[in-house]
C-alpha positions in Angstrom: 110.7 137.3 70.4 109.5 134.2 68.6 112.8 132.5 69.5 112.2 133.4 73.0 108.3 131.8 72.6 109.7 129.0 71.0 112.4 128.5 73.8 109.4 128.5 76.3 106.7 126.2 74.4 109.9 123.1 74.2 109.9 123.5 78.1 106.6 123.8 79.2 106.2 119.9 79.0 109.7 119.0 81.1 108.0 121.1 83.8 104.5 119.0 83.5 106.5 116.0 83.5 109.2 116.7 86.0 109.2 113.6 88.4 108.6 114.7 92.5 110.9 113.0 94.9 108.9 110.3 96.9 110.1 109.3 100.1 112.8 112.5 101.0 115.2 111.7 103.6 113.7 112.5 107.3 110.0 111.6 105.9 108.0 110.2 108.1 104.6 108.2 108.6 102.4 107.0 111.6 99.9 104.3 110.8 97.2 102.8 113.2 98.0 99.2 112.5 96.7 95.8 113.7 99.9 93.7 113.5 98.1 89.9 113.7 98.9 88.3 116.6 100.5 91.0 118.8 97.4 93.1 118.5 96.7 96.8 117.9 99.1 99.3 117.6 101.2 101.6 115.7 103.6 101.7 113.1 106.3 104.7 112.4 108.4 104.4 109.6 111.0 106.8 108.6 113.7 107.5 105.8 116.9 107.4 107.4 119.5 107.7 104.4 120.6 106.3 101.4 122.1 103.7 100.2 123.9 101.7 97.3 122.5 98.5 96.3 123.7 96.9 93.1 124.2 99.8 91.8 121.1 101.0 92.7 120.4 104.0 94.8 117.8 103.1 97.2 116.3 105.1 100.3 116.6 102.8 103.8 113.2 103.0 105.4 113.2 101.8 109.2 109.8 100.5 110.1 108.8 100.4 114.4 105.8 98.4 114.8 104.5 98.5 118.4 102.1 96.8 119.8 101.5 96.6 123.9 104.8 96.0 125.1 106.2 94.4 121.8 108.1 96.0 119.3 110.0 94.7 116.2 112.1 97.0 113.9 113.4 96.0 110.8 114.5 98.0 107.7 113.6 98.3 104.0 114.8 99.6 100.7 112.9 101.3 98.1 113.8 103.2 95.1 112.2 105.6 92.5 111.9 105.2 88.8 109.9 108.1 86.6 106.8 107.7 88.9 106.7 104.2 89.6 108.0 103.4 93.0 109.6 99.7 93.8 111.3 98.0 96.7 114.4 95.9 96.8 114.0 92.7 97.8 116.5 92.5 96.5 115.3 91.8 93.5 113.2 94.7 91.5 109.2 94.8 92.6 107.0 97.5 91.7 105.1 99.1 94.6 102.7 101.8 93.4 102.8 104.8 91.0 102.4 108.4 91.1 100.5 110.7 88.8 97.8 107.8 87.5 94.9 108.0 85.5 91.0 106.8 86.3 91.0 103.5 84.1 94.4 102.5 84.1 95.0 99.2 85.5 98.5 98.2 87.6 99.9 94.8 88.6 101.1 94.5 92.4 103.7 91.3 91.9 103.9 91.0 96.1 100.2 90.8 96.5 99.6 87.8 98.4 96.2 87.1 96.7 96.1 84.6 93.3 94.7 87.8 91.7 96.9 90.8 91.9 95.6 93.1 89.6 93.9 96.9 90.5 92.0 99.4 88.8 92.4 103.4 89.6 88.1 103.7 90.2 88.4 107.4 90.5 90.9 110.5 91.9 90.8 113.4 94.1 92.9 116.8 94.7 92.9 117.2 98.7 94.2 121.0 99.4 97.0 119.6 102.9 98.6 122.9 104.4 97.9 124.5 101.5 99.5 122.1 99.0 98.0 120.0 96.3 97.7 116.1 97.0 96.5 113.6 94.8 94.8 110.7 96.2 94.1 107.7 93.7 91.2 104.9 94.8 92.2 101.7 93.3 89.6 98.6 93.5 91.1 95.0 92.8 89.3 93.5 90.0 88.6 90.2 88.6 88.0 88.8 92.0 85.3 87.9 94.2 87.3 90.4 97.1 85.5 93.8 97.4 89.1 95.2 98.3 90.0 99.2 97.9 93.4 101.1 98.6 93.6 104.9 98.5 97.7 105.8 97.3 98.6 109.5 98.0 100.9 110.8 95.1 103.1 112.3 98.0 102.2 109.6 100.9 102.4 106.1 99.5 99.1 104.0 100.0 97.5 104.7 103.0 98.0 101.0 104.2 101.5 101.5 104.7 104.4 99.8 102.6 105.1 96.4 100.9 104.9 94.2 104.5 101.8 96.1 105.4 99.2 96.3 102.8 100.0 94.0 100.6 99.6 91.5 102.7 96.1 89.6 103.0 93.4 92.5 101.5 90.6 89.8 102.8 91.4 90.1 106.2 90.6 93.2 106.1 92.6 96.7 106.5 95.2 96.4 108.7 96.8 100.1 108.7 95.5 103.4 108.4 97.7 106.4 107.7 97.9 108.7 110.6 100.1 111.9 109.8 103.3 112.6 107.0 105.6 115.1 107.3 109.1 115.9 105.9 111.6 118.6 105.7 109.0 120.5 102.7 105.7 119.3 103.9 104.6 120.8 106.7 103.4 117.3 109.3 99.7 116.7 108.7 96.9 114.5 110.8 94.5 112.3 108.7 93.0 111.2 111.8 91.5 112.3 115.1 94.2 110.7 116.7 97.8 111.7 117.7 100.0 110.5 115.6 102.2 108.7 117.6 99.5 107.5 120.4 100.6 104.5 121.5 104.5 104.5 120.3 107.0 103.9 122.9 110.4 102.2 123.8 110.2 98.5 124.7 111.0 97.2 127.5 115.0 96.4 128.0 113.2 92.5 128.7 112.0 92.2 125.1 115.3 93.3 123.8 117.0 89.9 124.8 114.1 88.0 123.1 115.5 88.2 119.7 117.7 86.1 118.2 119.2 86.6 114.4 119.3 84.5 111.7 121.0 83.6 108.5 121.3 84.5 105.4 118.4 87.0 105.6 116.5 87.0 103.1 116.5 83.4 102.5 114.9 81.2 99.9 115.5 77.5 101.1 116.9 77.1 104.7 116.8 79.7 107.5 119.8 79.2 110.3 119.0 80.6 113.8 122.2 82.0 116.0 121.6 80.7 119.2 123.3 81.9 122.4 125.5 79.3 124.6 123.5 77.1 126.8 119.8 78.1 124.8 117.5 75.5 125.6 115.7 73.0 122.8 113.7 74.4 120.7 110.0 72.8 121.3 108.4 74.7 118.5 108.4 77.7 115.8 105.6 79.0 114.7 105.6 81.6 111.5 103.4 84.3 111.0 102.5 86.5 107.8 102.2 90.5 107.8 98.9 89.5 108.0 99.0 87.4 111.2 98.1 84.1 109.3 100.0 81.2 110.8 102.2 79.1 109.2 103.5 76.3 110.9 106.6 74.1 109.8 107.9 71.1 111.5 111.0 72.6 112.9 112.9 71.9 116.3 115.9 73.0 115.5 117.8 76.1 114.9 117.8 74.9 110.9 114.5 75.5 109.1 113.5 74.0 106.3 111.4 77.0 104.6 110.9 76.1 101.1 107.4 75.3 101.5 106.5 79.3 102.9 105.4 81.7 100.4 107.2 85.1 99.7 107.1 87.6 102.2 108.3 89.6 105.5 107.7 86.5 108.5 107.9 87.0 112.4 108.3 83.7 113.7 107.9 82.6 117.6 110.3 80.2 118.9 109.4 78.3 122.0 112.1 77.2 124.6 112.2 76.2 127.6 109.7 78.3 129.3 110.4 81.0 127.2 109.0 82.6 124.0 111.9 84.4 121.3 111.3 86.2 118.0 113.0 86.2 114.6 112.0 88.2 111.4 112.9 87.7 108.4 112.2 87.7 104.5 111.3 84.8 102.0 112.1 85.2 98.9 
């Protein structure tokens, strides 16, 4: 009997500690979002798989963000370590972490702000289809920027990934979680909204209004594949997650882009009477 009590005492604390998938595959999220320059819309992101990435195991997240009759998809990789969740960029950055503490401070290395540092201000147990959720409010501190982020310990923040709310906190919030659901969690609404008002196909038109680019991500010079017989290229104009415009001298389909900051970019390319999109990441 006291082997048996002993037996159950050594695994008590593997079951307190035991570390809860984030991000199963088929999980998915709808966010209200205001994506800069195209406007209000939404954003659904979904795990679609996994896959290998220097040896890494990493979960493929496609992200839809629609907005009026413009869409742009793109894809992103995140991975799980203890309760720390990070993205592959491809290098390592942390993202947010699971099962905090009020006080304890974290460092968010893609913030675009010169101060990236937050505090978790207080927690929360929500009761969601009868299951426990954790929700952590985090305030950024040593700054003049009054900005707050909730992170759910089974959701993510509630301002979406990396390319959504780390982008510009002084602009403002720019998405607001909607519903969750995967394959163990029953969907749940956060909102009084449906969650995926507002998320359609694009039109076949927008479709031939992309052109890709190379290597992607990129960290000196961006190259644009351009179709036989495209027309000059008058202008490109960049924009942040955050809609912030960054404009380069560029009229050609190689871009000098040393000068950009890190981060996801939509960029608009003007020719001929026409406006194209690209999308790609700085590192």
């Amino acid at each position: 009997m006291k082997n048996l009590l002993l037996v159950i005492l050594i695994f008590i604390p593997f079951l307190s500690t035991a570390q809860t998938e984030f991000a199963p595959i088929g999980a998915e999220w709808h966010y209200k979002s205001f994506m800069g320059w195209l406007g209000e819309g939404v954003t659904h992101v979904q795990v679609v798989g996994d896959t290998l990435i220097d040896g890494q195991l990493c979960k493929k997240l496609h992200t839809k963000n629609r907005a009026g009759t413009n869409e742009l998809n793109y894809n992103q990789f995140i991975f799980q370590r203890g309760d720390s969740v990070f993205m592959k960029l491809p290098h390592d950055y942390f993202l947010f972490k699971n099962k905090m503490m009020v006080g304890d401070t974290l460092n968010f290395p893609l913030l675009s702000t010169p101060n990236n540092k937050f505090r978790v201000e207080y927690d929360s147990t929500l009761i969601l289809n009868g299951i426990q959720v954790k929700k952590y409010t985090l305030k950024q501190i040593e700054t003049t920027f009054d900005f707050t982020v909730d992170i759910y310990d089974k959701f993510g923040p509630e301002y979406g990934f990396v390319d959504e709310w780390l982008g510009s906190p002084w602009d403002g919030n720019d998405h607001f979680l909607r519903c969750y659901q995967d394959d163990n969690f029953t969907q749940i609404n956060l909102s009084n909204e449906d969650c995926d008002d507002g998320l359609t196909a694009a039109s076949e038109k927008l479709k031939d209004k992309y052109l890709g680019v190379f290597p992607n991500p990129a960290t000196e010079e961006l190259n644009i594949s351009l179709p036989v017989n495209f027309p000059p290229i008058q202008s490109i104009v960049f924009n942040n997650v955050s809609g912030a415009e960054c404009f380069i001298d560029a009229t050609n389909n190689q871009i000098d882009i040393r000068s950009l900051p890190a981060g996801f970019y939509i960029g608009r390319v003007r020719a001929g009477n026409e406006v194209y999109f690209i999308k790609f990441i700085k590192q």
